[in-house]
N, C-alpha and C positions, 0 to 999 in steps of 0.2 A: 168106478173111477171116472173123472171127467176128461172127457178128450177136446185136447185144442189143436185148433187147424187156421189157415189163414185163407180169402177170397181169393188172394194174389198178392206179389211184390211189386215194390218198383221196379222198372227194369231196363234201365239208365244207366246203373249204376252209382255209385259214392260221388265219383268224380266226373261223372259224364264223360265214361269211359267208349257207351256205346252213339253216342251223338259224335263222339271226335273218330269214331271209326266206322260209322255212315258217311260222312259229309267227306273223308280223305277215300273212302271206297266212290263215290260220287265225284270224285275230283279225280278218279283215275290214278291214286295214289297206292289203292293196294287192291288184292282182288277177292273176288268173293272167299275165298277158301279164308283168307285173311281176317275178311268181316266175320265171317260164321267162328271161328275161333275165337275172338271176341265173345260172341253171344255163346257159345259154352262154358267159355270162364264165368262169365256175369251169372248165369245159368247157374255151375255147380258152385260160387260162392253166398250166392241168395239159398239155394235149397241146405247148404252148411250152416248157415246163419238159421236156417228155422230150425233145423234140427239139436241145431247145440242149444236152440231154448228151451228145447224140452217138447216140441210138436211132435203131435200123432204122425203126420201126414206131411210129406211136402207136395207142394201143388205145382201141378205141372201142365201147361198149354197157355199161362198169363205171360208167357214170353212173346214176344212181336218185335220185329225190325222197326217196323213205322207203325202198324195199327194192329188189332188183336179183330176186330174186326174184318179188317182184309186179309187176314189169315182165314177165319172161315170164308169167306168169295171163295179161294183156291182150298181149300180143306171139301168146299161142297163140289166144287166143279162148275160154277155160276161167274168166272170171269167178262166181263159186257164183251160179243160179240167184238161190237166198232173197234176194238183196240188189232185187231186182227194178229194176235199171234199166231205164229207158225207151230209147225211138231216142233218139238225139239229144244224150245224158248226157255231160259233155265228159269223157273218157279222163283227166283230172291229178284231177279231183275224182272220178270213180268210183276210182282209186287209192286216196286218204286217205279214201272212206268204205270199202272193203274194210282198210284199216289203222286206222282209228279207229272204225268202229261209227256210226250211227245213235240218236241219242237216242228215246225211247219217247211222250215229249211232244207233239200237233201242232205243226208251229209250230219243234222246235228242232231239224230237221235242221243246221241251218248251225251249232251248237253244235258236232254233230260233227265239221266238215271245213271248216271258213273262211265264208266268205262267198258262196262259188259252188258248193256243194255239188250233188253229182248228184242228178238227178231220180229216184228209186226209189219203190217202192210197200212200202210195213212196215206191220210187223202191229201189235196194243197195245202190246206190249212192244219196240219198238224191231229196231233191227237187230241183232247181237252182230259183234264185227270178227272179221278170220281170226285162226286161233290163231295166237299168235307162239312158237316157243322157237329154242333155241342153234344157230348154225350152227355145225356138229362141235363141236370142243372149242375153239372162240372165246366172247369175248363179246359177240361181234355176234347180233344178233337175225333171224330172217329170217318171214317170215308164210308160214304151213303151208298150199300149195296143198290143196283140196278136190274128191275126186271124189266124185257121188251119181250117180241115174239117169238127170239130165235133164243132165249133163256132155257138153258137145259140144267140139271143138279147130278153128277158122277165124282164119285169119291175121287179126287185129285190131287191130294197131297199127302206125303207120309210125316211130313213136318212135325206133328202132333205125337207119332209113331215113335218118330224117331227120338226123340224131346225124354220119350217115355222111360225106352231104351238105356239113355242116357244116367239120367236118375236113377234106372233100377241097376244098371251096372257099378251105382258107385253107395250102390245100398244100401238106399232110402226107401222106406213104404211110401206108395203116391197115392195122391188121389188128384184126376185127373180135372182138369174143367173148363167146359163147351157153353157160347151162351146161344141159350137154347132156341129152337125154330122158331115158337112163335114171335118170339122178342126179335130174331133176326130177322124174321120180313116185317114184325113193323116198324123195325127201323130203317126197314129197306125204300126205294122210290120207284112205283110203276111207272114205265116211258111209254107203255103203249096207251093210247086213250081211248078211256072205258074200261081199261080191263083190272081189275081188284086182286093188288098184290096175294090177298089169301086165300082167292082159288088156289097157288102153285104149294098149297100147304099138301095136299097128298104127293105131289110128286117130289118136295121136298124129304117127307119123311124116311121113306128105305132108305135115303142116302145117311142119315143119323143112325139109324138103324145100323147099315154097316158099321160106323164109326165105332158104335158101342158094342157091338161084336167085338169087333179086332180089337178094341183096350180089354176088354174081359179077355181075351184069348193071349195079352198080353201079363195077364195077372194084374190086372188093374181093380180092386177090391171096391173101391169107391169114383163117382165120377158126380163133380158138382156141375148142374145144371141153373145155369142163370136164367133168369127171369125176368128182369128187374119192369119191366112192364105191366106184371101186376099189382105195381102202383101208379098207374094210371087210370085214366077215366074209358077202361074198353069197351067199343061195342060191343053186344050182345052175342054176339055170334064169335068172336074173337076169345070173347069166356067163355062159351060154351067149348068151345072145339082142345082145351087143357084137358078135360076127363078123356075124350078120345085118345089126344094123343099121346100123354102120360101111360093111357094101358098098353098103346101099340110101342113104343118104345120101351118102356121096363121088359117086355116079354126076354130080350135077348141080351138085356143089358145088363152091367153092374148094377152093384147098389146106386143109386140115385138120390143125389142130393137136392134137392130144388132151392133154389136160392134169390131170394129178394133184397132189394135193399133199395135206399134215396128216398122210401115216400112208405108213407101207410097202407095197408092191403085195404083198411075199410070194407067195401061190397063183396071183394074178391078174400076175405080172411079166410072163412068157412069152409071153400069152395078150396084153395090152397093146402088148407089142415085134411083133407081128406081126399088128394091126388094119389093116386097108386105112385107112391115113392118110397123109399125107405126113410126118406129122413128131410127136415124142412130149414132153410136157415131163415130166420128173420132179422130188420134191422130196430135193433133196440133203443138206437140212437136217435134216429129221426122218426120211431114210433113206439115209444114206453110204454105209450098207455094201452097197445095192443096188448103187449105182451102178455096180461091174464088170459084173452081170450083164447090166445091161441092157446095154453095152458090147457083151458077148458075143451078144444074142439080137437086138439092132435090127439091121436089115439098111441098108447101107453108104448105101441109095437114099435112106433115111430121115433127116429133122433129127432132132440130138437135143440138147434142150434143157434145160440142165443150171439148178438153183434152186439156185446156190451161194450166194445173199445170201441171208437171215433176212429173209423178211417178216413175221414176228409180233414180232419181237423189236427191242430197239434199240440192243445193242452193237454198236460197230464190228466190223468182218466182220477175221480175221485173214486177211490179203491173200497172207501167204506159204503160208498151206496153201491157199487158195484155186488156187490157182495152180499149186501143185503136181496137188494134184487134176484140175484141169481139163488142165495140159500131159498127164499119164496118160490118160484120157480123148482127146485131140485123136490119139492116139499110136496109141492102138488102136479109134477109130472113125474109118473109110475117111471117113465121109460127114458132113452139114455139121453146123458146131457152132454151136447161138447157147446165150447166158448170160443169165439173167434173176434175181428173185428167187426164192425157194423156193415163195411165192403171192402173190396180190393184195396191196397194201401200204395196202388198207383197213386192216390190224391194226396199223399206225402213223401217229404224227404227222405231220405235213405238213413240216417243218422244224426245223433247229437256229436258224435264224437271229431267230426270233421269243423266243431264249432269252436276252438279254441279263444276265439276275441270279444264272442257272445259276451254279452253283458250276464254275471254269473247271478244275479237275481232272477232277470228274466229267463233264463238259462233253466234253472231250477223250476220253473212253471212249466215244460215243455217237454213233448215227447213225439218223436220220432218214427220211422220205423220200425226201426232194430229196438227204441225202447219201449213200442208198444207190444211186440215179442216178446218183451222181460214181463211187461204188466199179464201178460196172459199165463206165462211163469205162474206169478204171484198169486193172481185169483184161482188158477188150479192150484196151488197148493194148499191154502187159507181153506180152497171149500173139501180140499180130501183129506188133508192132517190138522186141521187147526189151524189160526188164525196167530197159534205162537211159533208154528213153523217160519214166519215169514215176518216175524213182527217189525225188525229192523224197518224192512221194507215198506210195512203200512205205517209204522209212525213218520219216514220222510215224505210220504206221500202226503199224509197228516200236514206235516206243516212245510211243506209247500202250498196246498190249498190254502193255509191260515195266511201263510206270508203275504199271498197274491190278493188274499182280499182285503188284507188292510196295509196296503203298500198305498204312500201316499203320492203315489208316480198311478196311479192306475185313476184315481178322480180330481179332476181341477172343478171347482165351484164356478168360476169365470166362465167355465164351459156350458156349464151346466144353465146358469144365470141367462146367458145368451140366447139359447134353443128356448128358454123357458120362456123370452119374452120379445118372440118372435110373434109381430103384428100381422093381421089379415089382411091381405093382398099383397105382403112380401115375397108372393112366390108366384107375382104375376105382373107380367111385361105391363107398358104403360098403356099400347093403344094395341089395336087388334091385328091381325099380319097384315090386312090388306093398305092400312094408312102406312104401316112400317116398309112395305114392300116399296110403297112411292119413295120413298124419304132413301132408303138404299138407294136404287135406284137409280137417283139423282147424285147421291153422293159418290158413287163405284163406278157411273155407265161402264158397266161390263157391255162386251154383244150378248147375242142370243147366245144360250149354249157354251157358257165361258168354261172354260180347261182349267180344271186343276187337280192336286192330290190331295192324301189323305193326311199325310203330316212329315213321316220320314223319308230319310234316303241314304244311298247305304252306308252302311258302318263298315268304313274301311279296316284292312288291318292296321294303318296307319293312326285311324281314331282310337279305335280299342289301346292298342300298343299307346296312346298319349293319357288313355284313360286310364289304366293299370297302373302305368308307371307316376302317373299324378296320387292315385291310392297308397299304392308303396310309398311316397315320399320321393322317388327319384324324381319327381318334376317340378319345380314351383310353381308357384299360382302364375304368375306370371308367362310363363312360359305356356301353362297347357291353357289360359285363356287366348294367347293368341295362335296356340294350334288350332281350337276350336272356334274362332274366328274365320283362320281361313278355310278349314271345312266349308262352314256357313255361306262365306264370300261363294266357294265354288259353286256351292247349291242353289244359291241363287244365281251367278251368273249361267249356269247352264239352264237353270229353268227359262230365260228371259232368250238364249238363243234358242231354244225349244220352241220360243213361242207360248209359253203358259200363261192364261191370263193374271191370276189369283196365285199369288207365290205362297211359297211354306220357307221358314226357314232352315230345315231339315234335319233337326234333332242332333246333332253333332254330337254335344253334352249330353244327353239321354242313354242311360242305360236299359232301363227297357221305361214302359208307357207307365206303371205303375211303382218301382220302385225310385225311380227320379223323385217324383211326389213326395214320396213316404217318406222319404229321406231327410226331405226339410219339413215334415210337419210333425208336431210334437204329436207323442202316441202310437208312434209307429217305430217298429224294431225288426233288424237286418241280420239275416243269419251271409255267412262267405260263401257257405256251398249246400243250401238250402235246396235242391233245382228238384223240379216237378216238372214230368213231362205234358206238352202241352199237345204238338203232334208232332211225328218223324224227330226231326234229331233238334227239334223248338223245344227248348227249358225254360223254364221262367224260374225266378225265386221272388215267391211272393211273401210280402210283407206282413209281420207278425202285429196286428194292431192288439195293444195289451191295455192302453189306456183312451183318456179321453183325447179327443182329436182337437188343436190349433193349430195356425199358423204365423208363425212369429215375424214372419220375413217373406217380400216377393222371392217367387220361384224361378218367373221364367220371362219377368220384366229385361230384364237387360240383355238374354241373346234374342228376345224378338227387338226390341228395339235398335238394335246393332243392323238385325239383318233388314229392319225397314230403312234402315237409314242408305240399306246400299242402292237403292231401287224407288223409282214413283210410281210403283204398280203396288196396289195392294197384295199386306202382307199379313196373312190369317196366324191371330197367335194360338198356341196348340195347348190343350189342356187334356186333359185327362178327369172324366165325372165322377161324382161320387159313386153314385149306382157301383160302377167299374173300378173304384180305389177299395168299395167295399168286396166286391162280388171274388174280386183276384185276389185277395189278401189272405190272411188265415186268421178269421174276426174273433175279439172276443166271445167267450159265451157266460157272462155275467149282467149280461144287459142285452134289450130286443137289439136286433140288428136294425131296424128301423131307428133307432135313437141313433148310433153309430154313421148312417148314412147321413143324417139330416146335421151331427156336428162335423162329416167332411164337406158338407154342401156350404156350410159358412164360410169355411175355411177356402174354398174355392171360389164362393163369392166375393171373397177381400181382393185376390187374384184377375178377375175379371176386370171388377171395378180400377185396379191398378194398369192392367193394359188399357182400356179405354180412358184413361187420363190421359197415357203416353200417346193417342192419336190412334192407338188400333183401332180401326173398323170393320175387322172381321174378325169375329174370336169361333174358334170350334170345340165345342166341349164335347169329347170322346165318351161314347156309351155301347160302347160293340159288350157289354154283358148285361145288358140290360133288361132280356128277356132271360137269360142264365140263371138269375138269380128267384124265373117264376115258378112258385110252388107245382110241383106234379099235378098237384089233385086241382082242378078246375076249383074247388070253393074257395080255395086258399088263394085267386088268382087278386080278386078285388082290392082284396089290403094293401095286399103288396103292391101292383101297379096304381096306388093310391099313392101310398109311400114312397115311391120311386120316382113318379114324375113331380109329385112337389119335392123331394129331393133336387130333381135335376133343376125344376124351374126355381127355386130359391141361389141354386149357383149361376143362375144365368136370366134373373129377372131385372138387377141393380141396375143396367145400364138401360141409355136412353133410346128412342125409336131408330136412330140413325145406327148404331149399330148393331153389326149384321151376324146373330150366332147362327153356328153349325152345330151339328153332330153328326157321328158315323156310329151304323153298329154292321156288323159283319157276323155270318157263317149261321144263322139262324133263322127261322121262321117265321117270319115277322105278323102274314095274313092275320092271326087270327088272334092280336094285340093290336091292330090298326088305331082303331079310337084312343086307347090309349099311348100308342106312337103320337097321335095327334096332338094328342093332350100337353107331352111333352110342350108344345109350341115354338122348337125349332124354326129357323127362317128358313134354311137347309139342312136337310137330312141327304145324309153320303152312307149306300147299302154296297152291299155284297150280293150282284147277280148276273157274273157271267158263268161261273160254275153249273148253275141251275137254267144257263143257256136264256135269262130273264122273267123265268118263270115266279121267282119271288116276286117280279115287281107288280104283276098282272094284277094282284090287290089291290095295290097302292090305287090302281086305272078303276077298277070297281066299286071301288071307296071313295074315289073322288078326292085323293090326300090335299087338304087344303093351300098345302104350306110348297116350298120349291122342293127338289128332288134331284139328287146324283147316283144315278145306278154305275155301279162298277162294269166296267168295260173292258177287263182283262183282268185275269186271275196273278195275284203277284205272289200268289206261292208254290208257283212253277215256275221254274226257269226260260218254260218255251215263252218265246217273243210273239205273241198274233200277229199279222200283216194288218193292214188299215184295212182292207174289204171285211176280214172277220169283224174288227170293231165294228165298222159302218153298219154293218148286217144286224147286229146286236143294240148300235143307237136306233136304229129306225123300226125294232120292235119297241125302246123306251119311247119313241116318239108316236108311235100307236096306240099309247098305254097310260101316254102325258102327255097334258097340255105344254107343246114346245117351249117356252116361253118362260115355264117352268123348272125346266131340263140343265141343268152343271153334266158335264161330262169329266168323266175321273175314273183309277184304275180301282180297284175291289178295296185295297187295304194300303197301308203304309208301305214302304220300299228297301225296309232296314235291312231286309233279310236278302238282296235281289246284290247284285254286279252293278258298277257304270255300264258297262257296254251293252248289260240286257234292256238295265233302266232307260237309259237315251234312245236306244233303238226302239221301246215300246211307248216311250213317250210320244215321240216322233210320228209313229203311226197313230198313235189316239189324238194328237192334234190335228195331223194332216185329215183323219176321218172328219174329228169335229168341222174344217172348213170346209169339205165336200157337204155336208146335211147341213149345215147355212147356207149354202148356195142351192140346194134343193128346197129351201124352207120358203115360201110363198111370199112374197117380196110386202106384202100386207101387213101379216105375221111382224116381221124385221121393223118395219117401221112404228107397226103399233110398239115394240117393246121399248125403242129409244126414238122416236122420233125421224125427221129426217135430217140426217148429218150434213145438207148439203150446204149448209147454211151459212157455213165462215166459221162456225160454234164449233169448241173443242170439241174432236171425235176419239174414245177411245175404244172404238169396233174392232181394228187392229188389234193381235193380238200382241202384238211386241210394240205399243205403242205404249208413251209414258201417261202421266197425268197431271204435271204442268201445265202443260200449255200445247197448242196447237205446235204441228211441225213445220217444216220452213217449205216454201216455194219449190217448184219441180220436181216433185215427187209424184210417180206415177199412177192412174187409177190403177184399184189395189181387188184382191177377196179378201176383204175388213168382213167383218161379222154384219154389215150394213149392204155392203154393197156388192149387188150380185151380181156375177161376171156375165154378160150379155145383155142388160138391162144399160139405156141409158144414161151417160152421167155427164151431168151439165157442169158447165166452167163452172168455179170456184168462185165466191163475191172474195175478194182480199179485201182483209179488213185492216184496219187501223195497225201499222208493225209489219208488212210485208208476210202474214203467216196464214194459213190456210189450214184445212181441216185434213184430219190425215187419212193420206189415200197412196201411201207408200207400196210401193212390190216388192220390198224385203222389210222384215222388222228395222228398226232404228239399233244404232250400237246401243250394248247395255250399259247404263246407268253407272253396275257399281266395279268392284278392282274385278283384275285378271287375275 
């Protein structure tokens, strides 16, 4: 008989049940004993839900608060040192203070981590959280274990134990699952220099070793061991060291499940099929064409465990080649068969049934979590009674697939026409950065090192609450356009008393960076409670792209326009890239994904070209998954970073030398895509590196990045506020590493998720740092960049200075981004109108309302 089993659930919940009872445990609204009850319901209705579909097993350890990851840190006993917790420290709040950071404040530890925060010992400057970025090429987030020299591994948490416990008391068979050592150090970061995170693999292993003790002493009959690293490109020694450790841990342990998924085994195939394990999973989805070999090389003793459902994806599984595939398979391996999804089904929603408004065509393409549990239903029963036990079920599968492929909503010929006769050198700016960086320049005089952010700010409950109720109908258009005006108004007038050079208008209207987009362009489709965890109690619901991609209508022309009109500071309009409309969505799989990217890349070029009619001169097209979407396997890297940056420069080559594109990407490893970061041809590029204390950027300085550069200078997905001396600490390793000259200073990522009172207060300090390192900046430097302002000629050095016109008489020499405090400064020529160059000691009032 065939057994089915799953990698993992979501574990969120239907309704984001467990996000609204972190963030209210975080806000000091309920207490741990509170939260944890919570996560045992979610717990015993996810393992109730596999069970009534008919699973062998339900699986038990893919539950996590914030990261499944940071459950092994404390599961091993490897918490980093620096956070200095005491005895005593309760294990759910030393988690969220290792994932949210420690505020710098006496007094605001519980800022960072709810109400019960652990007891730790910090320095001035607070605690910094572990670094977060992408697990493989998801959008899931995972927090970057840390080894230095005071790094020890002792079994330290029962969490897993207890998990187990729980399950077997409510009389479920489990099967347990750990993601295994090696995978967990190299997904880890050494801090000590020189030392090679995989020496600490012998002193890691007895501590797994226990682990799989105590679940066998548990009755624990099976324990999946992840992997997923043996689809990467591993050193040699990294592979070798799986036959060792595979024997020394099976000695004491359950059966063992070894489990891969996200990427082809390729080199590492052979070498997989014949680890001392009992049993192998593979992923069938993202590598089919393995699947005979493994066939050939697992030995008959061995389960082997086929990932024929799509767990990253949410089209219906086509049931008749499933089937096929697997009857070949049953045919030619002697030994036992179970069927699962391809990985964890974190990468999808929890359900169809929470979709009632679903468009019921689309609706009928799609499947879920709960309905990819029915699909595993189905295929066991088709391959152990026949194929008429279940037929109902394979003829709507049947024509579902038929409907989908010849729905005439799924291909526009206009679309098609378009991409097809797209000309050579459409996907490339006019002159080269160095002519375009003058012609800026001149047009913007920013100072040295101009301030600014990533794009939003925060989403009050008063925005949401105008946005809901505009959804519902309880609001008219009218009404919630001029709620979201005056969001806008605020956001800008507080950035202009902040002092920010380069304004945003701050997303007001935005629901999230992706689904805003998706929403006005044709081919894209919206589920109400679609949510996929992203990290901690961050959901997204990404958009279901089913057909061809247009754009019928400006997107985001009239609230940038609105908010440049309140202000003569430039005002960067925000987009979102294709790369990142493709990489965050749930993509078709009836055509390459490469064709997909390059007709949202049109669609986004219509966009650009419309704000820079309107006077925009600074647009930033957002690409934080831009390296997300790079193939595991190093061969695979070419096409795709081919395909991605003329994706990107097709949406952002139309316009002319004078204006000035951005982009960000954030939480990723950028070093070893540099060229092709390059290639993009950005005028700025805005990264993510205070987390990693600026050690992402130390490439960019190696590389010589041609183009300008904003390193993130505080982490905005912590609540703790840095002081200005931490920033300043942090610009003047980017100013070690970059040509100054070159340098935008700005926070890590957007601000939507952050407070006013966190946001202004750390704004504050990232400017106030900014004009301390211009007044350090070598007064040579300063003037090569803009000249000498002494002149009578508009100055907009100042960072609260407008761009009209000069400001009026008697205003005080000033710290302008030009002129440095100690340095002499000569009277002023008045020129023609009584007006002088501005050399103010407070910004000028703002421009736009109150």
């Amino acid at each position: 008989m065939t057994c089915t089993h799953i990698l993992g659930f979501p574990r969120i919940g239907a309704r984001r049940e467990l996000k609204f009872a972190l963030e209210k445990h975080w806000r000091g609204e309920i207490d741990a004993s509170a939260l944890e009850a919570t996560g045992a319901d979610l717990r015993a209705r996810h393992w109730q839900a596999q069970r009534a579909a008919g699973l062998d097993f339900v699986t038990v350890g893919d539950f996590a608060y914030y990261d499944h990851v940071a459950n092994h840190i404390q599961l091993l006993g490897c918490e980093p040192a620096r956070f200095g917790f005491e005895a005593g420290a309760a294990e759910l709040s030393r988690h969220f203070t290792m994932a949210r950071g420690v505020a710098a404040e006496a007094g605001q530890a519980h800022g960072a981590h709810g109400a019960h925060g652990a007891h730790c010992v910090h320095g001035a400057e607070g605690t910094l959280a572990l670094e977060m970025t992408k697990w493989f090429d998801t959008n899931y987030h995972y927090l970057v274990p840390e080894f230095d020299a005071a790094t020890q591994f002792h079994l330290n948490s029962t969490r897993l134990f207890d998990e187990v416990v729980q399950a077997l008391t409510l009389g479920h068979p489990v099967k347990a699952v750990l993601l295994g050592p090696l995978s967990f150090l190299w997904l880890g970061k050494e801090k000590q220099a020189g030392r090679d995170r995989f020496t600490r693999l012998e002193a890691l292993l007895p501590v797994y070793g226990q682990v799989l003790a105590r679940l066998k002493a548990q009755g624990v009959a099976w324990v999946q061991m992840d992997e997923p690293v043996l689809g990467l490109d591993l050193p040699d020694v990294w592979r070798h060291a799986f036959e060792r450790v595979y024997w020394q841990l099976a000695r004491s342990a359950p059966r063992l499940m070894l489990a891969t998924y996200f990427s082809p085994l390729a080199e590492n195939l052979r070498m997989a099929c014949q680890l001392p394990v009992a049993g192998l999973h593979v992923d069938a989805v993202r590598a089919p064409e393995e699947l005979p070999g493994v066939v050939d090389w697992l030995p008959a003793h061995k389960v082997l465990s086929v990932g024929i459902v799509d767990g990253r994806n949410i089209w219906r599984n086509d049931l008749d080649a499933a089937l096929e595939r697997l009857r070949t398979v049953r045919d030619k391996h002697q030994g036992e068969l179970w069927i699962a999804p391809s990985c964890s089904l974190l990468h999808v929603p929890s359900s169809l049934d929470a979709e009632p408004q679903l468009d019921a065509e689309i609706k009928s393409w799609l499947a879920c979590a709960s309905e990819k549990l029915d699909e595993l239903r189905v295929l066991r029963a088709a391959l152990d009674t026949g194929a008429a036990s279940v037929q109902a079920e394979l003829r709507a599968a049947r024509a579902a697939l038929a409907a989908r492929r010849a729905s005439p909503r799924v291909n526009r010929a206009d679309v098609a026409l378009r991409v097809a006769r797209a000309a050579r050198g459409d996907d490339q700016r006019r002159s080269p950065f160095a002519r375009r960086q003058t012609v800026q320049r001149a047009r913007h005089a920013l100072p040295v090192l101009p301030t600014t952010t990533i794009g939003s700010f925060p989403q009050t409950a008063d925005i949401r609450a105008a946005r809901a109720a505009f959804k519902r109908g309880d609001l008219d258009i009218g009404s919630y356009r001029a709620k979201m005006r005056a969001a806008i108004a605020l956001a800008v007038r507080k950035q202009e008393e902040l002092g920010i050079d380069v304004l945003v208008h701050g997303e007001a209207e935005r629901n999230d960076m992706v689904e805003y987009f998706g929403e006005q362009l044709d081919g894209f489709a919206f589920t109400a409670n679609g949510w996929v965890q992203s990290y901690g109690s961050r959901c997204v619901k990404p958009p279901v792209i089913y057909g061809d991609v247009a754009r019928p209508a400006p997107m985001t022309l009239e609230w940038t326009s609105y908010a440049q009109s309140l202000t003569q500071r430039p005002m960067k309009g925000m987009l979102t890239g294709p790369n990142t409309l493709l990489q965050w969505s749930f993509v078709r799989d009836d055509q390459p994904r490469s064709v997909t990217a390059e007709q949202i890349a049109w669609a986004m070029r219509d966009e650009v070209l419309d704000l820079e009619a309107a006077g925009i001169g600074i647009i930033q097209i957002d690409e934080p998954a831009l390296r997300e979407g790079l193939p595991l396997r190093r061969s695979g890297w070419k096409t795709y970073l081919a395909g991605a940056a003329r994706a990107f420069r097709i949406s952002a080559s139309g316009v002319g030398d004078q204006t000035q594109i951005h982009t960000h990407m954030c939480y990723c490893e950028f070093n070893d895509i540099l060229p092709e970061i390059a290639a993009l041809d950005a005028d700025v590029i805005t990264i993510e590196t205070s987390r990693s204390d600026m050690e992402l950027l130390r490439g960019f300085g190696d590389f010589k990045y041609p183009n300008e550069i904003g390193p993130g200078v505080y982490d905005i997905h912590s609540p703790r506020v840095p002081g200005t001396d931490e920033m300043l600490r942090l610009m003047r390793k980017a100013a070690a590493a970059i040509p100054v000259q070159n340098l935008w200073i700005n926070p890590d990522c957007g601000l939507k998720t952050r407070t006013w009172p966190e946001t202004e207060a750390a704004l504050a300090h990232m400017v106030a740092a900014a004009r301390i390192l211009r007044a350090e900046t070598a007064p040579k430097e300063l003037a090569d960049r803009r000249g000498d302002c002494r002149t009578g000629r508009t100055c907009r050095a100042w960072p609260g200075s407008g761009s009209s016109g000069p400001a009026t008489i008697g205003m005080q020499p000033a710290k302008c981004g030009l002129h440095v405090p100690g340095l002499p400064v000569q009277a002023p020529e008045v020129p023609a109108g009584g007006r002088i160059c501005h050399r103010q000691s407070t910004p000028p009032e703002p421009s736009g309302p109150s």
